[in-house]
mmJSON file of the N, C-alpha and C atoms, coordinates in Angstrom:
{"data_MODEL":{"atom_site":{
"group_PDB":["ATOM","ATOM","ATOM","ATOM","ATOM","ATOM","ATOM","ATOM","ATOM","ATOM","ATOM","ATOM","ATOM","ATOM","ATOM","ATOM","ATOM","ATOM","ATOM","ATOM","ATOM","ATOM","ATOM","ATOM","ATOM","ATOM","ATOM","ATOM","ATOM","ATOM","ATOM","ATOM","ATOM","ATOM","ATOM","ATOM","ATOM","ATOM","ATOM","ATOM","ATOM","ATOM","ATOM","ATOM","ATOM","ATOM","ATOM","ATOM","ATOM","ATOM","ATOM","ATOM","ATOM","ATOM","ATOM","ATOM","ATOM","ATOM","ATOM","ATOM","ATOM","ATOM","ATOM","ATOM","ATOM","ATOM","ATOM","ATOM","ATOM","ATOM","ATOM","ATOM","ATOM","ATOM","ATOM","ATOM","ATOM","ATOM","ATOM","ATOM","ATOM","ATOM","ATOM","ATOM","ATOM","ATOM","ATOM","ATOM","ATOM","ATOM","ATOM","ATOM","ATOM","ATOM","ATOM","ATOM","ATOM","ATOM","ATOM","ATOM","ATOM","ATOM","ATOM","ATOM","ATOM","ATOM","ATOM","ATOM","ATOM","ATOM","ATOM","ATOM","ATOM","ATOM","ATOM","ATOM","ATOM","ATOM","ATOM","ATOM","ATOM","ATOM","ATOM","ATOM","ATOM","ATOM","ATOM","ATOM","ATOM","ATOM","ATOM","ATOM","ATOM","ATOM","ATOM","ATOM","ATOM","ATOM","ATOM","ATOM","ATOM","ATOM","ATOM","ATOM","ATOM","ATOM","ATOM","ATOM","ATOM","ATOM","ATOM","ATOM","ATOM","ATOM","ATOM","ATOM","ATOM","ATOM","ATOM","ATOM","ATOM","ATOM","ATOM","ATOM","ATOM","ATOM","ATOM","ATOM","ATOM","ATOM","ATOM","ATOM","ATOM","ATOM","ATOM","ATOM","ATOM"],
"id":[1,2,3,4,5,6,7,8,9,10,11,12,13,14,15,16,17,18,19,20,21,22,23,24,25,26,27,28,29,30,31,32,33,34,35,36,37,38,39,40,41,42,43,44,45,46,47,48,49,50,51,52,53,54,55,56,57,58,59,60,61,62,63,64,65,66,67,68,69,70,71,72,73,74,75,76,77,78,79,80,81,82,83,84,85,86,87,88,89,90,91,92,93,94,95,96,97,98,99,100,101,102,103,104,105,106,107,108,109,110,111,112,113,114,115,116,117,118,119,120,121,122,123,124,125,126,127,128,129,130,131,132,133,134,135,136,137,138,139,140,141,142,143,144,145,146,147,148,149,150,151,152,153,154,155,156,157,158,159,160,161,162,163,164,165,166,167,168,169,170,171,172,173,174,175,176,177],
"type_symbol":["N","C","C","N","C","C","N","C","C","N","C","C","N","C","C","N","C","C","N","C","C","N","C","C","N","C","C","N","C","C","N","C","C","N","C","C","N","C","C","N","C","C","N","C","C","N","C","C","N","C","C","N","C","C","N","C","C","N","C","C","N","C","C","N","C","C","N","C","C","N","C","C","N","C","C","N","C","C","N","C","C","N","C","C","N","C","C","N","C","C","N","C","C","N","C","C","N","C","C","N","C","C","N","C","C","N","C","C","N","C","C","N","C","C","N","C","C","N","C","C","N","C","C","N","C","C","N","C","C","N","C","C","N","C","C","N","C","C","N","C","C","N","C","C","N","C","C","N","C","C","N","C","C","N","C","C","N","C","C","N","C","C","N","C","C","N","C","C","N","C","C","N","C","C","N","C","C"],
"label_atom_id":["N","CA","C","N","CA","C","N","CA","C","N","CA","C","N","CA","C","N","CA","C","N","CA","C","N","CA","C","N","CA","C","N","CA","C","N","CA","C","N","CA","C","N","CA","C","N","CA","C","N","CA","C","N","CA","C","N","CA","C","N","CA","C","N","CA","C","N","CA","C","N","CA","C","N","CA","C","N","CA","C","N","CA","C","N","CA","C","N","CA","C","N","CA","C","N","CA","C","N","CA","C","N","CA","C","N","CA","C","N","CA","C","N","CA","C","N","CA","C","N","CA","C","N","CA","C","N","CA","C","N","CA","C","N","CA","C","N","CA","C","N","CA","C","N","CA","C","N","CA","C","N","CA","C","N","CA","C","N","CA","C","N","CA","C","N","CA","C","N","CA","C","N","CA","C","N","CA","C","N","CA","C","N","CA","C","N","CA","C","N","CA","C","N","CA","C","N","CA","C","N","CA","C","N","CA","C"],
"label_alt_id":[null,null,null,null,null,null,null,null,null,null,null,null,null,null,null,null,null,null,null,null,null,null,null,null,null,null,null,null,null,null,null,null,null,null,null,null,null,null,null,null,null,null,null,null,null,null,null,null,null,null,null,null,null,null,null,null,null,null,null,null,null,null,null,null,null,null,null,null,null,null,null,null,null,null,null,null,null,null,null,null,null,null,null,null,null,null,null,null,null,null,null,null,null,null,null,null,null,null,null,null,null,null,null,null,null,null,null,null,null,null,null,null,null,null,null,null,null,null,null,null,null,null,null,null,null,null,null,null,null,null,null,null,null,null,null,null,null,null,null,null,null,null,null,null,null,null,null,null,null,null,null,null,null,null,null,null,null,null,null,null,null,null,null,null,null,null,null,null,null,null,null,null,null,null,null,null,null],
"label_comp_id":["UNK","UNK","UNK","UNK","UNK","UNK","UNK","UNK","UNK","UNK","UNK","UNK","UNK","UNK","UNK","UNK","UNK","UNK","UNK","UNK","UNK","UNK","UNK","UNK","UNK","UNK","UNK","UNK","UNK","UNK","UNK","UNK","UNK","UNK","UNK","UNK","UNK","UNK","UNK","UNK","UNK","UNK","UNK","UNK","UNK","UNK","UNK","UNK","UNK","UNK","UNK","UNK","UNK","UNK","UNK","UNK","UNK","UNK","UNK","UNK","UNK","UNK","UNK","UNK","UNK","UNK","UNK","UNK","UNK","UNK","UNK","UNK","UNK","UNK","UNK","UNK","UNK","UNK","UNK","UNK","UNK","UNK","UNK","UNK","UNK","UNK","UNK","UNK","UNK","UNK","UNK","UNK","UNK","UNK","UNK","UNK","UNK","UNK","UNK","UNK","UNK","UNK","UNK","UNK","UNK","UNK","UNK","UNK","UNK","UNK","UNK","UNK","UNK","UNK","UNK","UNK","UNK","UNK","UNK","UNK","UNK","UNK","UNK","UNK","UNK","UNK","UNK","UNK","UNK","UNK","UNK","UNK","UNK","UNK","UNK","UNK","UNK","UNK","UNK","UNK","UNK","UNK","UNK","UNK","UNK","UNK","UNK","UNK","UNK","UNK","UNK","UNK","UNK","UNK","UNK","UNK","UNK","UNK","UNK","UNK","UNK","UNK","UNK","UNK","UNK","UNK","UNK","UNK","UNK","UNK","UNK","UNK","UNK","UNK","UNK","UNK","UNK"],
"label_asym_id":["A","A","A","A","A","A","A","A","A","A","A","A","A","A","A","A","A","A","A","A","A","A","A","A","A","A","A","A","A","A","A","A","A","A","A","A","A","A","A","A","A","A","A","A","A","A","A","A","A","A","A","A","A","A","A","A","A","A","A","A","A","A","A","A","A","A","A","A","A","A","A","A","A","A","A","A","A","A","A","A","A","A","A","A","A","A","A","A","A","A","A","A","A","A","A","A","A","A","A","A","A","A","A","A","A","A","A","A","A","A","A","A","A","A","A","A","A","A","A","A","A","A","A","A","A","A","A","A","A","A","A","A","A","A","A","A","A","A","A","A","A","A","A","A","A","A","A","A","A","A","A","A","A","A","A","A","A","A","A","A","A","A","A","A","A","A","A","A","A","A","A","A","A","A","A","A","A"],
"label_entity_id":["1","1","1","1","1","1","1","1","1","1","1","1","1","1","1","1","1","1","1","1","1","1","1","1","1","1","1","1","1","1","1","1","1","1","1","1","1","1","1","1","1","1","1","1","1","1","1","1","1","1","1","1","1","1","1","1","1","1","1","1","1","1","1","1","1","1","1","1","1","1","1","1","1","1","1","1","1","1","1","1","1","1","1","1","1","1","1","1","1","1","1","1","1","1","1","1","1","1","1","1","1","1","1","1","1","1","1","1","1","1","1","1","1","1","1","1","1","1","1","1","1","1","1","1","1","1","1","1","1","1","1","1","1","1","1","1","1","1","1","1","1","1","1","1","1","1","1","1","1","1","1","1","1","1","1","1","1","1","1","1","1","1","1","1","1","1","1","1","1","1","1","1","1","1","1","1","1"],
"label_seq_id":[1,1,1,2,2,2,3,3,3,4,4,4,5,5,5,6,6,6,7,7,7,8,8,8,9,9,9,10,10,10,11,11,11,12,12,12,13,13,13,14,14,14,15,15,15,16,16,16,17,17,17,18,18,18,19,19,19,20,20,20,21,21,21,22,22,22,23,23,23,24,24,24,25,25,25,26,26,26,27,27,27,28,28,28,29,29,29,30,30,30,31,31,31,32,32,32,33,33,33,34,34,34,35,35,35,36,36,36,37,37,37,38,38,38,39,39,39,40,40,40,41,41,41,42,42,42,43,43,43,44,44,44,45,45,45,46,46,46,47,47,47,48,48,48,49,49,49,50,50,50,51,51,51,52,52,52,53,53,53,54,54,54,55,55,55,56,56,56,57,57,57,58,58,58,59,59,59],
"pdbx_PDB_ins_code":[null,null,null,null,null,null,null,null,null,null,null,null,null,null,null,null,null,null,null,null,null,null,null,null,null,null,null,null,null,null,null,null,null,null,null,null,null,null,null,null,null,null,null,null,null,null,null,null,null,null,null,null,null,null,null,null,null,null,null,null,null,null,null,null,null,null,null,null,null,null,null,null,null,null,null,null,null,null,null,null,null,null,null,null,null,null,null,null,null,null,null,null,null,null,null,null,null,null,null,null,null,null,null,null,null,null,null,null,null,null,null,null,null,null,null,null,null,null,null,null,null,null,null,null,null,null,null,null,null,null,null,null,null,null,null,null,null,null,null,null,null,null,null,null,null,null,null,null,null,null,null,null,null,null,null,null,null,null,null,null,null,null,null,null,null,null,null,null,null,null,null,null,null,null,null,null,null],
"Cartn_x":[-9.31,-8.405,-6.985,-6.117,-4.918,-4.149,-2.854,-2.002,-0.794,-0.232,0.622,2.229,1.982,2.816,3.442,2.585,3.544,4.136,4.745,5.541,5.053,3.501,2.827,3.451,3.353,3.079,1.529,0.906,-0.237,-1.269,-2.878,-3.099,-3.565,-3.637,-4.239,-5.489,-6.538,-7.957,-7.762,-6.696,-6.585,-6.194,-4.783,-4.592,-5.683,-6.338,-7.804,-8.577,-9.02,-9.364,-9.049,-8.041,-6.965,-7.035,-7.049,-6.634,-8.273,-9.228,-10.562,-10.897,-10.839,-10.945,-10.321,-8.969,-8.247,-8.055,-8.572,-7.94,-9.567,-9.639,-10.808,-10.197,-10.765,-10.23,-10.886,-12.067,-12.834,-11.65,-12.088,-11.288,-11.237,-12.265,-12.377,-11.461,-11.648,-10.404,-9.048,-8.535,-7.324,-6.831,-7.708,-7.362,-7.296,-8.144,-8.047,-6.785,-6.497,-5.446,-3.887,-4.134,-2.375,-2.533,-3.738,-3.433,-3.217,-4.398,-4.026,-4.216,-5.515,-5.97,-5.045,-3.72,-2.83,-1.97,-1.358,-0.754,0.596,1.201,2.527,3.013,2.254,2.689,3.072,2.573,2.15,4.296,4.507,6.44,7.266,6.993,7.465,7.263,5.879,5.146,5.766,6.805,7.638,9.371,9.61,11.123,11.573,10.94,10.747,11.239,11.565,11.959,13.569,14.106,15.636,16.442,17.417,19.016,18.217,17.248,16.519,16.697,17.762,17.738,16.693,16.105,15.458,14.08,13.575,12.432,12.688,11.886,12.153,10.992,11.236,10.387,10.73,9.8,9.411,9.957,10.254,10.943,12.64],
"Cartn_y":[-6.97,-7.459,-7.023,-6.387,-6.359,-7.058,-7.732,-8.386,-7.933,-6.814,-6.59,-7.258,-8.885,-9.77,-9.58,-8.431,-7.953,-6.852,-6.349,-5.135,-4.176,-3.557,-3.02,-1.682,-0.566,0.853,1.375,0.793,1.643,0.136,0.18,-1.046,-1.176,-2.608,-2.651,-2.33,-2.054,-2.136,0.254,0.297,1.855,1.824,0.801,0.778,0.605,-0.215,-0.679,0.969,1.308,2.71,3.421,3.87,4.289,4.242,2.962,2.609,2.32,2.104,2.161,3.411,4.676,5.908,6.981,5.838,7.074,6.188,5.027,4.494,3.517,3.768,3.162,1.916,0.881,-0.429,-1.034,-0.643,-1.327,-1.25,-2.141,-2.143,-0.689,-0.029,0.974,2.24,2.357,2.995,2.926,1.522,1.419,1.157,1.602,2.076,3.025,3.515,5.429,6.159,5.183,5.917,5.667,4.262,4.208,4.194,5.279,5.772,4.252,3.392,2.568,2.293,3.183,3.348,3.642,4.239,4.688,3.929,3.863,2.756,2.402,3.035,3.159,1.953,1.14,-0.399,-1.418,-0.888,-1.424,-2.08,-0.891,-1.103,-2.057,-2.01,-2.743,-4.363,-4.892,-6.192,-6.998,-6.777,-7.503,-6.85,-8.087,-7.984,-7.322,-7.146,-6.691,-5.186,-4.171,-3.241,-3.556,-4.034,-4.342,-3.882,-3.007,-3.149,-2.377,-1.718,-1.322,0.031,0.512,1.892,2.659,1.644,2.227,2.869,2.473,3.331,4.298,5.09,6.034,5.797,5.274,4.221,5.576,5.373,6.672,6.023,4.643,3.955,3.459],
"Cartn_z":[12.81,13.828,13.48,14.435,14.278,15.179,14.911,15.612,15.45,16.605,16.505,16.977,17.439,17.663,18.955,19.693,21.29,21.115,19.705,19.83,19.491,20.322,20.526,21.519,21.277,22.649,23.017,21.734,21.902,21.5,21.976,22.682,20.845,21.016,19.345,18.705,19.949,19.632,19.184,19.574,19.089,17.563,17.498,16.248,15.487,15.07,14.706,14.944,15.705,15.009,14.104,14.398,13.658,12.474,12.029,10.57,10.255,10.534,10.23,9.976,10.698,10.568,9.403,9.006,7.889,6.945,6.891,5.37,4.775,3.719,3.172,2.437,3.065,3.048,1.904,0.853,0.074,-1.264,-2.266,-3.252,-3.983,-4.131,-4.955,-4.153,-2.738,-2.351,-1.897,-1.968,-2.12,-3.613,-4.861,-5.997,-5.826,-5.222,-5.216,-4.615,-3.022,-2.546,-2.798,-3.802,-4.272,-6.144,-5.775,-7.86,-8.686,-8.781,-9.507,-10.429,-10.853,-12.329,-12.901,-13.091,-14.138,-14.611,-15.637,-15.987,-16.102,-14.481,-14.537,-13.765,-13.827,-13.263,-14.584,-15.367,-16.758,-17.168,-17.087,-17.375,-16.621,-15.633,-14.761,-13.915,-15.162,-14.851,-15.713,-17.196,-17.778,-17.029,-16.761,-16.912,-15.432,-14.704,-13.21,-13.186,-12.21,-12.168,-11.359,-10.768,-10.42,-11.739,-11.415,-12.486,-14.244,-14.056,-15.194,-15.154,-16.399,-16.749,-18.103,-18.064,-19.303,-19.151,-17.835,-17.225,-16.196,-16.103,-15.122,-13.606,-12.802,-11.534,-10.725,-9.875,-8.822,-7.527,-7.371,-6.375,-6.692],
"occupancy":[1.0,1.0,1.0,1.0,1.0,1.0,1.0,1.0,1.0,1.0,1.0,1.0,1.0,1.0,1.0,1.0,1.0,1.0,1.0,1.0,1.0,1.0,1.0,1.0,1.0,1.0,1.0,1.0,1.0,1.0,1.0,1.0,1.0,1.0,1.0,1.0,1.0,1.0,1.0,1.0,1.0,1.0,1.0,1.0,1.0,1.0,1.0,1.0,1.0,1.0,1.0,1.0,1.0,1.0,1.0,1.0,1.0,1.0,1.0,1.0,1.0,1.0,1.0,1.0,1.0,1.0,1.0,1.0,1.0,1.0,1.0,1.0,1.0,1.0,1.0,1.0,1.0,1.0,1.0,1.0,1.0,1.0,1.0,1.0,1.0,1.0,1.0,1.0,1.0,1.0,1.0,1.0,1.0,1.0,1.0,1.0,1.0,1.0,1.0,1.0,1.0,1.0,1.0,1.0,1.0,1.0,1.0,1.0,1.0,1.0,1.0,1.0,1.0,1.0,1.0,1.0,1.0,1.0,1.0,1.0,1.0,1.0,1.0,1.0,1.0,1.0,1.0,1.0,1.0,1.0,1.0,1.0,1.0,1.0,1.0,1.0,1.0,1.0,1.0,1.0,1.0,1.0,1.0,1.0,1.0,1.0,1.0,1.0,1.0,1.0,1.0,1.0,1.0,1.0,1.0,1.0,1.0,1.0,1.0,1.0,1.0,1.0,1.0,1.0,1.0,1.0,1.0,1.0,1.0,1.0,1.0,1.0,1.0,1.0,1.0,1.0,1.0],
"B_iso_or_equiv":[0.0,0.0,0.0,0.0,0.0,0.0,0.0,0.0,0.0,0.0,0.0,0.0,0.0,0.0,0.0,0.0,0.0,0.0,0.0,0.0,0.0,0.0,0.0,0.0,0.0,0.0,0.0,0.0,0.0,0.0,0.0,0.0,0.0,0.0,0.0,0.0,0.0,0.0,0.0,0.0,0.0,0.0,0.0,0.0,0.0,0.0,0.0,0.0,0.0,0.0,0.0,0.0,0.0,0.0,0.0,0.0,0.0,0.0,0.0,0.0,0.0,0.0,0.0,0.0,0.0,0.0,0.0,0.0,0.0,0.0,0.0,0.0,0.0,0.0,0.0,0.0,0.0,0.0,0.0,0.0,0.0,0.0,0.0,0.0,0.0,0.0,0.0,0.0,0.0,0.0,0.0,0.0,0.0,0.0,0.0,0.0,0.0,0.0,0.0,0.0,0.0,0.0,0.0,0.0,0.0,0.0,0.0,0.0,0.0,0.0,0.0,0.0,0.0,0.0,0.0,0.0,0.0,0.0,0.0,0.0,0.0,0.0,0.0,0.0,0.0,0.0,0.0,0.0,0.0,0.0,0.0,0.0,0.0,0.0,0.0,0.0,0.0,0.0,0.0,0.0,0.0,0.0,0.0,0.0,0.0,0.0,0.0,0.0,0.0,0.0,0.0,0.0,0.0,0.0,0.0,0.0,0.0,0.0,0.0,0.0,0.0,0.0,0.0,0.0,0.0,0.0,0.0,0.0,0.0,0.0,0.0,0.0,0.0,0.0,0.0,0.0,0.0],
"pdbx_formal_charge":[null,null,null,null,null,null,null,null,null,null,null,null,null,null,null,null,null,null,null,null,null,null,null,null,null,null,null,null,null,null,null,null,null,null,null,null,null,null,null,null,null,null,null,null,null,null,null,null,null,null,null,null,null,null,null,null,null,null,null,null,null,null,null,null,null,null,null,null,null,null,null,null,null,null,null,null,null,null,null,null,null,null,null,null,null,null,null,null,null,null,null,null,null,null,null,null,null,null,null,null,null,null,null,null,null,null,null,null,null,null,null,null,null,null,null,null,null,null,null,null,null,null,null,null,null,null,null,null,null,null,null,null,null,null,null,null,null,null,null,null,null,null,null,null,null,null,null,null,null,null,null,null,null,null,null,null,null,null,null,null,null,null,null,null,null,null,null,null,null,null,null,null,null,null,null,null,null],
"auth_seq_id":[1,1,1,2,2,2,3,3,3,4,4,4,5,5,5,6,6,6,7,7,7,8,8,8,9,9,9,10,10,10,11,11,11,12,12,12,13,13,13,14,14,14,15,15,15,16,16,16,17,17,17,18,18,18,19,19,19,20,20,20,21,21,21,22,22,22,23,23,23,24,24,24,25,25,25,26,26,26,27,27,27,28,28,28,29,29,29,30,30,30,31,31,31,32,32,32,33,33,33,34,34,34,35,35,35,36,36,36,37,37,37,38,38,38,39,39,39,40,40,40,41,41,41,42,42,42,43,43,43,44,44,44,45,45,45,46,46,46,47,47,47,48,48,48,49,49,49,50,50,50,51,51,51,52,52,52,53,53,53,54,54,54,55,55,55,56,56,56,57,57,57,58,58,58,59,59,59],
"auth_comp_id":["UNK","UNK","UNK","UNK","UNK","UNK","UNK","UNK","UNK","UNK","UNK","UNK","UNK","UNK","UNK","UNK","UNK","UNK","UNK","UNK","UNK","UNK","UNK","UNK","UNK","UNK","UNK","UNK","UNK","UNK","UNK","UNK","UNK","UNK","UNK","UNK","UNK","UNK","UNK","UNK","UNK","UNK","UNK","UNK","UNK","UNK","UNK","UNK","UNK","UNK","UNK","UNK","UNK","UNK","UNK","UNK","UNK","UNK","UNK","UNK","UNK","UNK","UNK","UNK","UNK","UNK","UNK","UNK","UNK","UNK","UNK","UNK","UNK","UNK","UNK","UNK","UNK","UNK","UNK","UNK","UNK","UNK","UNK","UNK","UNK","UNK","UNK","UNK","UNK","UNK","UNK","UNK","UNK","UNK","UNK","UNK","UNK","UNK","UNK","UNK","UNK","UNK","UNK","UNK","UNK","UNK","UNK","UNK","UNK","UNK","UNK","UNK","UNK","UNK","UNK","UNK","UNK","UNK","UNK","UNK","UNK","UNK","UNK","UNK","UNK","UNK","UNK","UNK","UNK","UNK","UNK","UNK","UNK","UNK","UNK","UNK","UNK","UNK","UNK","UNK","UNK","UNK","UNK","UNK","UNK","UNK","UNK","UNK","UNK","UNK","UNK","UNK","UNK","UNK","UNK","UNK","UNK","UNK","UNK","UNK","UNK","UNK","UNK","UNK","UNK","UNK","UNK","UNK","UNK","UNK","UNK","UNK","UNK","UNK","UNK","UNK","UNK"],
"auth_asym_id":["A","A","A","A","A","A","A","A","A","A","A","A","A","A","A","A","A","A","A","A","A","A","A","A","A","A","A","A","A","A","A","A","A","A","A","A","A","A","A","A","A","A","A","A","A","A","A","A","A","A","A","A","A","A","A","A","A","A","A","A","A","A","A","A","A","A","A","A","A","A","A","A","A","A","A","A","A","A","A","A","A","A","A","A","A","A","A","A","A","A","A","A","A","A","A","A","A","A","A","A","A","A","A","A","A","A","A","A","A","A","A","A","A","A","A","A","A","A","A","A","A","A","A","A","A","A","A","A","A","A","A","A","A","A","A","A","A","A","A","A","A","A","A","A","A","A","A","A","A","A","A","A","A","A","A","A","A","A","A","A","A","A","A","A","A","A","A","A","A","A","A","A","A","A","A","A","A"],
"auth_atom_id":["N","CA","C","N","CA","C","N","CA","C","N","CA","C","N","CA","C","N","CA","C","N","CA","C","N","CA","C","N","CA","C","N","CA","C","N","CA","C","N","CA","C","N","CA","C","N","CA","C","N","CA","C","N","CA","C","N","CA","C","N","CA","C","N","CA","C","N","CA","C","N","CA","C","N","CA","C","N","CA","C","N","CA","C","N","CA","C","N","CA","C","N","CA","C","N","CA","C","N","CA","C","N","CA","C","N","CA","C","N","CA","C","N","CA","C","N","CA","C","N","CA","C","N","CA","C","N","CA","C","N","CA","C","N","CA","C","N","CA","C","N","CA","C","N","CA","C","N","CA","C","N","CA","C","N","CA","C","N","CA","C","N","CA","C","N","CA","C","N","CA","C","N","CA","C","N","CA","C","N","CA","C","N","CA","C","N","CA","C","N","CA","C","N","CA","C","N","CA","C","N","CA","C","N","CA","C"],
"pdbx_PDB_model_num":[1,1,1,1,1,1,1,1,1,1,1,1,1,1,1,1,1,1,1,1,1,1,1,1,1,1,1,1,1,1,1,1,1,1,1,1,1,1,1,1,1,1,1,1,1,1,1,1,1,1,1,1,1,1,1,1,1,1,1,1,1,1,1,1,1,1,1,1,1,1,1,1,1,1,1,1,1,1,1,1,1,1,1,1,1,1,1,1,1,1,1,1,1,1,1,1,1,1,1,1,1,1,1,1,1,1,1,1,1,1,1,1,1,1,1,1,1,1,1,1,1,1,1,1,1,1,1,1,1,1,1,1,1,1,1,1,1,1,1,1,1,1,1,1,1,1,1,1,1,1,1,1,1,1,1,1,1,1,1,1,1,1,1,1,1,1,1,1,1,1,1,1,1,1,1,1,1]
}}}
């Protein structure tokens, strides 16, 4: 189900394709598609990433 709250152009039952068709929603591929096996989250789970020069963050 998607709810796009009204501020919809395109009807939602498309969105819902859409995103059924190109994104694999199971756990094992939204590890896969935001690379989560690696352990570059690892730095940034102490001490948060805000105001931090001592890592180098891709965001």
């Amino acid at each position: 189900m998607v709810n796009t709250f009204g501020e919809n152009k395109v009807p939602e039952d498309v969105v819902l394709d859409a995103i059924l068709n190109n994104f694999e929603l199971t756990p094992k591929g939204i590890i896969k598609s935001l690379n989560l096996n690696k352990p570059i989250y690892q730095k940034s789970s102490v001490y948060g990433h805000f105001g931090r020069e001592d890592f180098q963050f891709t965001w």
